[in-house]
BAZALO-327173 format. One record per residue: residue in three letters; x, y, z of N, C-alpha, C, O in turn. Coordinates in nm, 3 decimals. Example, Ala and Ser with C-alpha at 12.3 -4.5 7.8 and 13.67 -1.06 7.14 Angstrom:
2
('ala'; (1.319; -0.569; 0.780); (1.230; -0.450; 0.780); (1.320; -0.330; 0.780); (1.424; -0.332; 0.846))
('ser'; (1.285; -0.225; 0.708); (1.367; -0.106; 0.714); (1.290; 0.003; 0.787); (1.341; 0.114; 0.804))
This chain:
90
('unk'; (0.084; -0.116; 0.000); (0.000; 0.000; 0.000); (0.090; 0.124; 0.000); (0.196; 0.123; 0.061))
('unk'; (0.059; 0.199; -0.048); (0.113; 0.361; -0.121); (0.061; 0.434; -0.018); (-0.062; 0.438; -0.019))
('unk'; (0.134; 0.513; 0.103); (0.110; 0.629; 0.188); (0.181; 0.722; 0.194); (0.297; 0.717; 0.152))
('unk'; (0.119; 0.855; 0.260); (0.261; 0.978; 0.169); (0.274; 1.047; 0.318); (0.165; 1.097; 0.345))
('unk'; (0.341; 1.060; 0.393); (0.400; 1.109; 0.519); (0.469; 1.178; 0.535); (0.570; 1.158; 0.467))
('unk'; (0.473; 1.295; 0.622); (0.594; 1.412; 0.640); (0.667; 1.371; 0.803); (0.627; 1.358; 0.919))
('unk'; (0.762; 1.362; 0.746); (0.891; 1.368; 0.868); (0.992; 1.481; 0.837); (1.042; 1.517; 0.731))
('unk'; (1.010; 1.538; 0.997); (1.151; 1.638; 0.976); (1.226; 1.609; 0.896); (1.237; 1.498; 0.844))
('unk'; (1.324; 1.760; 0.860); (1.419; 1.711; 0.731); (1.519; 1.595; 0.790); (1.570; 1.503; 0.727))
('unk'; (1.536; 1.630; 0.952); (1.693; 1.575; 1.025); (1.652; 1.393; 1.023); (1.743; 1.310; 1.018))
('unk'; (1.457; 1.339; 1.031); (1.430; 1.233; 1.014); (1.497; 1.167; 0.899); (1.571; 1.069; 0.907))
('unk'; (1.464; 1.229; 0.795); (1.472; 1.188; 0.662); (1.611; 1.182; 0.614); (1.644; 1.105; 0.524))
('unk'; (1.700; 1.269; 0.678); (1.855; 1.250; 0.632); (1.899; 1.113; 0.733); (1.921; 1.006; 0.677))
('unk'; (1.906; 1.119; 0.816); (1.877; 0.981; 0.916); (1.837; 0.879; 0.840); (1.927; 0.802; 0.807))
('unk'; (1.729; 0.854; 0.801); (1.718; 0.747; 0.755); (1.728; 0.690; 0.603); (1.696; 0.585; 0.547))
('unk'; (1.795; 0.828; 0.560); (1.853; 0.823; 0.404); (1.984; 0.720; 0.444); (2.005; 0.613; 0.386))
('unk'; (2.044; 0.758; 0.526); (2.172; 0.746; 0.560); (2.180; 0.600; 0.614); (2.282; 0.532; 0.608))
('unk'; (2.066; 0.561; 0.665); (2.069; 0.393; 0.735); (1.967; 0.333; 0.629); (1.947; 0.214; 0.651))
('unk'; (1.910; 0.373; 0.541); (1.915; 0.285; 0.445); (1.993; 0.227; 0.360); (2.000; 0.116; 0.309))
('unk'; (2.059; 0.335; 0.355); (2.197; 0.313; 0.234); (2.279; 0.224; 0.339); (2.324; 0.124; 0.283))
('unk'; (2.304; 0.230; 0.448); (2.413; 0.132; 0.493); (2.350; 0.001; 0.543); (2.429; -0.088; 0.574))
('unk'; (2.230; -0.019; 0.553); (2.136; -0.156; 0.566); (2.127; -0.217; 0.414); (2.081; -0.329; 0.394))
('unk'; (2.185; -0.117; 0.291); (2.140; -0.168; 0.184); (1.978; -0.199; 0.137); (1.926; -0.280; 0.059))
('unk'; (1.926; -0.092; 0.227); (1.727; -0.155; 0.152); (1.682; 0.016; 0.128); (1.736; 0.124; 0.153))
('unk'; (1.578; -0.018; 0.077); (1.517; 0.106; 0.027); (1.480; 0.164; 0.131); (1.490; 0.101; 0.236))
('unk'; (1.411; 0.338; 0.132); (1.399; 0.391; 0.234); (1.221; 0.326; 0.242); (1.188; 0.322; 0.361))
('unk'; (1.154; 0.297; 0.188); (1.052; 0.243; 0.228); (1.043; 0.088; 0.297); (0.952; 0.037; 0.363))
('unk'; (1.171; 0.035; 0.256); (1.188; -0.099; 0.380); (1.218; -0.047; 0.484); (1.131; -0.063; 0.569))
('unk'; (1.334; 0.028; 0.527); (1.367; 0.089; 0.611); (1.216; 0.151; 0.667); (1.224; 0.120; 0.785))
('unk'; (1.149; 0.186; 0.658); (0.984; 0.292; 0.716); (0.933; 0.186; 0.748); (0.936; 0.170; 0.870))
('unk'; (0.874; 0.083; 0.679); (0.817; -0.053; 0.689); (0.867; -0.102; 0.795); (0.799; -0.148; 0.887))
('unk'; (0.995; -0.096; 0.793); (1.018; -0.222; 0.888); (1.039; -0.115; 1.054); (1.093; -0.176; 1.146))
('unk'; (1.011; -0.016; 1.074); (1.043; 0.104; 1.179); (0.882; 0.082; 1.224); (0.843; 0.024; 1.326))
('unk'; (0.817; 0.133; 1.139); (0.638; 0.107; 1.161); (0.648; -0.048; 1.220); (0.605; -0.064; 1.334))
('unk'; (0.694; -0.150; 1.160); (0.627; -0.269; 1.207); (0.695; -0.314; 1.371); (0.638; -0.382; 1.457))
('unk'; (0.831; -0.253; 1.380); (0.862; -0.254; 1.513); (0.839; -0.144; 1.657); (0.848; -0.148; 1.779))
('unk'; (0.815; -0.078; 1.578); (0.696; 0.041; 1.656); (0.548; -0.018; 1.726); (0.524; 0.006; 1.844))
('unk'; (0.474; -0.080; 1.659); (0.378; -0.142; 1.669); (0.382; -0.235; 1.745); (0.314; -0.220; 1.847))
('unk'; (0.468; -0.377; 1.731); (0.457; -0.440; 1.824); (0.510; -0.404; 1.942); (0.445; -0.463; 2.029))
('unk'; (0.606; -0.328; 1.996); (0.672; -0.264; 2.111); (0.557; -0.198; 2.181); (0.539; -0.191; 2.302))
('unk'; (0.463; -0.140; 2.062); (0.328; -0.062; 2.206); (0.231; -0.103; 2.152); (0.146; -0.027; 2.106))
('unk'; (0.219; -0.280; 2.141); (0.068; -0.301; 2.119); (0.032; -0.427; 2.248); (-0.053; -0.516; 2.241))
('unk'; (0.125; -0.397; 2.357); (0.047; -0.439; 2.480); (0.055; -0.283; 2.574); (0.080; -0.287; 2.695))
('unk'; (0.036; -0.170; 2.513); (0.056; -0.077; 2.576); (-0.073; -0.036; 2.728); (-0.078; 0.033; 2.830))
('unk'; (-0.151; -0.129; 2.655); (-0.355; -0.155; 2.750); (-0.373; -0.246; 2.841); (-0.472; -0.273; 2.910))
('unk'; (-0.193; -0.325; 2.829); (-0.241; -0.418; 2.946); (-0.312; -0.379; 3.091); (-0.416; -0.413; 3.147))
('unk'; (-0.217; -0.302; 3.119); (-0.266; -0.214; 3.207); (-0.398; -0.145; 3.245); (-0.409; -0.097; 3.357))
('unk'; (-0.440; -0.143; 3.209); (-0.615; -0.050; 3.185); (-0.695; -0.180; 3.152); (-0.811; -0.181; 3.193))
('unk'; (-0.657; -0.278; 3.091); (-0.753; -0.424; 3.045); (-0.736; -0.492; 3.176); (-0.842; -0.523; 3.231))
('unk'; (-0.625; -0.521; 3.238); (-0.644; -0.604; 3.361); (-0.715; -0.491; 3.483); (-0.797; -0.549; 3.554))
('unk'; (-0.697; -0.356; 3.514); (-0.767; -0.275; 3.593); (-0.920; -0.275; 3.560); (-1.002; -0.244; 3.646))
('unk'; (-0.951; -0.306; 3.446); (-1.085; -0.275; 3.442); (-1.138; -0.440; 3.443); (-1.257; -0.467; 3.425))
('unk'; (-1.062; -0.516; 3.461); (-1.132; -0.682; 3.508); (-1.132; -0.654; 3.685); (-1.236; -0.652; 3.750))
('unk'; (-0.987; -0.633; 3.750); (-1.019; -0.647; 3.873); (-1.099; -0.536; 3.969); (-1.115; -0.517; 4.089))
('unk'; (-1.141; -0.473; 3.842); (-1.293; -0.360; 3.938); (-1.379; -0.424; 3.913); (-1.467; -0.340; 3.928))
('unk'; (-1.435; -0.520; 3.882); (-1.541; -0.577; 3.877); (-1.561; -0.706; 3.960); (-1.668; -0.764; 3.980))
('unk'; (-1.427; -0.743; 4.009); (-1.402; -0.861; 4.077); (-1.426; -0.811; 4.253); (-1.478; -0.699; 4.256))
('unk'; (-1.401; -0.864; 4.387); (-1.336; -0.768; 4.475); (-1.231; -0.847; 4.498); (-1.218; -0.961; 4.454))
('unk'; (-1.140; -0.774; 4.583); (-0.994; -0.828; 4.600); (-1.001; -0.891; 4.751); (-0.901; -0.926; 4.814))
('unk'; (-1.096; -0.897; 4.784); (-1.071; -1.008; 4.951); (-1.113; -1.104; 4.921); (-1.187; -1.153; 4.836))
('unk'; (-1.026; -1.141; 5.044); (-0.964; -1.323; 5.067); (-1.161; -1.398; 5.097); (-1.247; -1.325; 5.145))
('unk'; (-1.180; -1.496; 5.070); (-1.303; -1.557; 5.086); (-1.269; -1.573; 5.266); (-1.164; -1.616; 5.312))
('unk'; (-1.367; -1.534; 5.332); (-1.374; -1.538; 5.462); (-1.305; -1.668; 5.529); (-1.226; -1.664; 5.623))
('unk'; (-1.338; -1.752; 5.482); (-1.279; -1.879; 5.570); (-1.129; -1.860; 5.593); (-1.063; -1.854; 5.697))
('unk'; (-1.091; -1.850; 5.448); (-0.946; -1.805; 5.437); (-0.885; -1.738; 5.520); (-0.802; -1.779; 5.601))
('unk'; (-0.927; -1.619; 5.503); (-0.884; -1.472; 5.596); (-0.896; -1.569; 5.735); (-0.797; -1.589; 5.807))
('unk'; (-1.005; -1.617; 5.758); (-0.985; -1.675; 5.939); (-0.856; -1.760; 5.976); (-0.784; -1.748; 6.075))
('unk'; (-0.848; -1.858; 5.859); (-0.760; -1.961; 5.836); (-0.628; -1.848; 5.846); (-0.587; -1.800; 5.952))
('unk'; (-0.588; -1.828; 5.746); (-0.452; -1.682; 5.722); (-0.430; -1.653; 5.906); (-0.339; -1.703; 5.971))
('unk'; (-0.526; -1.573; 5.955); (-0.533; -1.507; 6.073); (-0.487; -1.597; 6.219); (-0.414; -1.549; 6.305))
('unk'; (-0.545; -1.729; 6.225); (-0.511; -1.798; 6.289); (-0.384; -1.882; 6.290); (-0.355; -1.966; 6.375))
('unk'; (-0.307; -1.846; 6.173); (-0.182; -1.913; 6.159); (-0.093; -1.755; 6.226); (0.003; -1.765; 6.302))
('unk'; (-0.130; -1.666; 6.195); (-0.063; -1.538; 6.224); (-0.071; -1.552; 6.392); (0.033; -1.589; 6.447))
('unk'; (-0.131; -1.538; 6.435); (-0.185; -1.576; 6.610); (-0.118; -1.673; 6.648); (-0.045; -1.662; 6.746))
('unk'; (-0.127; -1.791; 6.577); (-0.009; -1.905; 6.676); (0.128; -1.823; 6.687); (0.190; -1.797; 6.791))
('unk'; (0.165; -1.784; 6.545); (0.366; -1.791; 6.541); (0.383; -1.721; 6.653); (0.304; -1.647; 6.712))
('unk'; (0.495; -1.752; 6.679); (0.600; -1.681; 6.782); (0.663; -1.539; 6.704); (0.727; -1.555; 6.601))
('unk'; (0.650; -1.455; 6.737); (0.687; -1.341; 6.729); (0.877; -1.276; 6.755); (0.862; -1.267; 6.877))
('unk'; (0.946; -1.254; 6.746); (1.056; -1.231; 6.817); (1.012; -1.074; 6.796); (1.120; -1.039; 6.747))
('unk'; (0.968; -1.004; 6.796); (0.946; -0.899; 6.746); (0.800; -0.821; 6.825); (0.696; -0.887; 6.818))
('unk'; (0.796; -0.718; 6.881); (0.661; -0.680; 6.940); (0.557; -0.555; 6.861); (0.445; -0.517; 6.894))
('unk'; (0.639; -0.516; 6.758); (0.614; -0.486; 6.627); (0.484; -0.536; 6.525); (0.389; -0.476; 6.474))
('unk'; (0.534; -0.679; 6.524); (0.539; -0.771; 6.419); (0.336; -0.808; 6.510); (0.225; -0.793; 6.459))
('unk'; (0.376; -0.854; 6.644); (0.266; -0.922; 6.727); (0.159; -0.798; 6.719); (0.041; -0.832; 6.715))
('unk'; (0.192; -0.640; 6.716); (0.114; -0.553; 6.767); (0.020; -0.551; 6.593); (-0.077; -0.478; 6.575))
('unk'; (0.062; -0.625; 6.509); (-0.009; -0.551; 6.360); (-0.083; -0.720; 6.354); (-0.095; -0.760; 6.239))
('unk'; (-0.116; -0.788; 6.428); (-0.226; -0.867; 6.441); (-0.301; -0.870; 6.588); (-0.411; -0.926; 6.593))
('unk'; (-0.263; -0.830; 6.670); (-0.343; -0.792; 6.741); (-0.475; -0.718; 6.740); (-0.522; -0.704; 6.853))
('unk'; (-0.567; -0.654; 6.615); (-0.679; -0.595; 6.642); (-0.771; -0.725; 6.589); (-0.894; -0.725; 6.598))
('unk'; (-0.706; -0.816; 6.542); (-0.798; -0.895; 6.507); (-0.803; -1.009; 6.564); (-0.891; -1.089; 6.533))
């Protein structure tokens, strides 16, 4: 496909210059810049695709769990009174 694009002059001497030493035309050279452009930011949404799954989800532990979790926290031995005071409200 035939597209007609403006890049700075300093682009275009640039890539006059690394075509000629890649040996390919300046439209392989564009082609192949576009096609690695693309895949580099086409997981750019992961981010925003997995945020907008886990708002719909909630993020706590299924109750049993959390009790289960909690009661293993309560047995250990502590060396620390720190450590004992950030399970203590529960």
């Amino acid at each position: 496909m035939r597209i007609v694009i403006s890049v700075p002059n300093s682009v275009f001497r640039a890539a006059q210059r690394t075509s000629k030493r890649l040996r390919m035309s300046r439209s392989q050279l564009y082609s192949k810049a576009v096609e690695v452009y693309v895949k580099e930011h086409s997981g750019d949404d992961t981010t925003e695709r997995l945020d907008a799954i886990c708002a719909k989800r909630s993020s706590r532990l299924d109750p049993a769990l959390e009790a289960l979790s909690l009661e293993v926290w309560r047995r250990e031995e502590w060396s620390c009174c720190v450590a004992r005071s950030l399970i203590a409200p529960w």
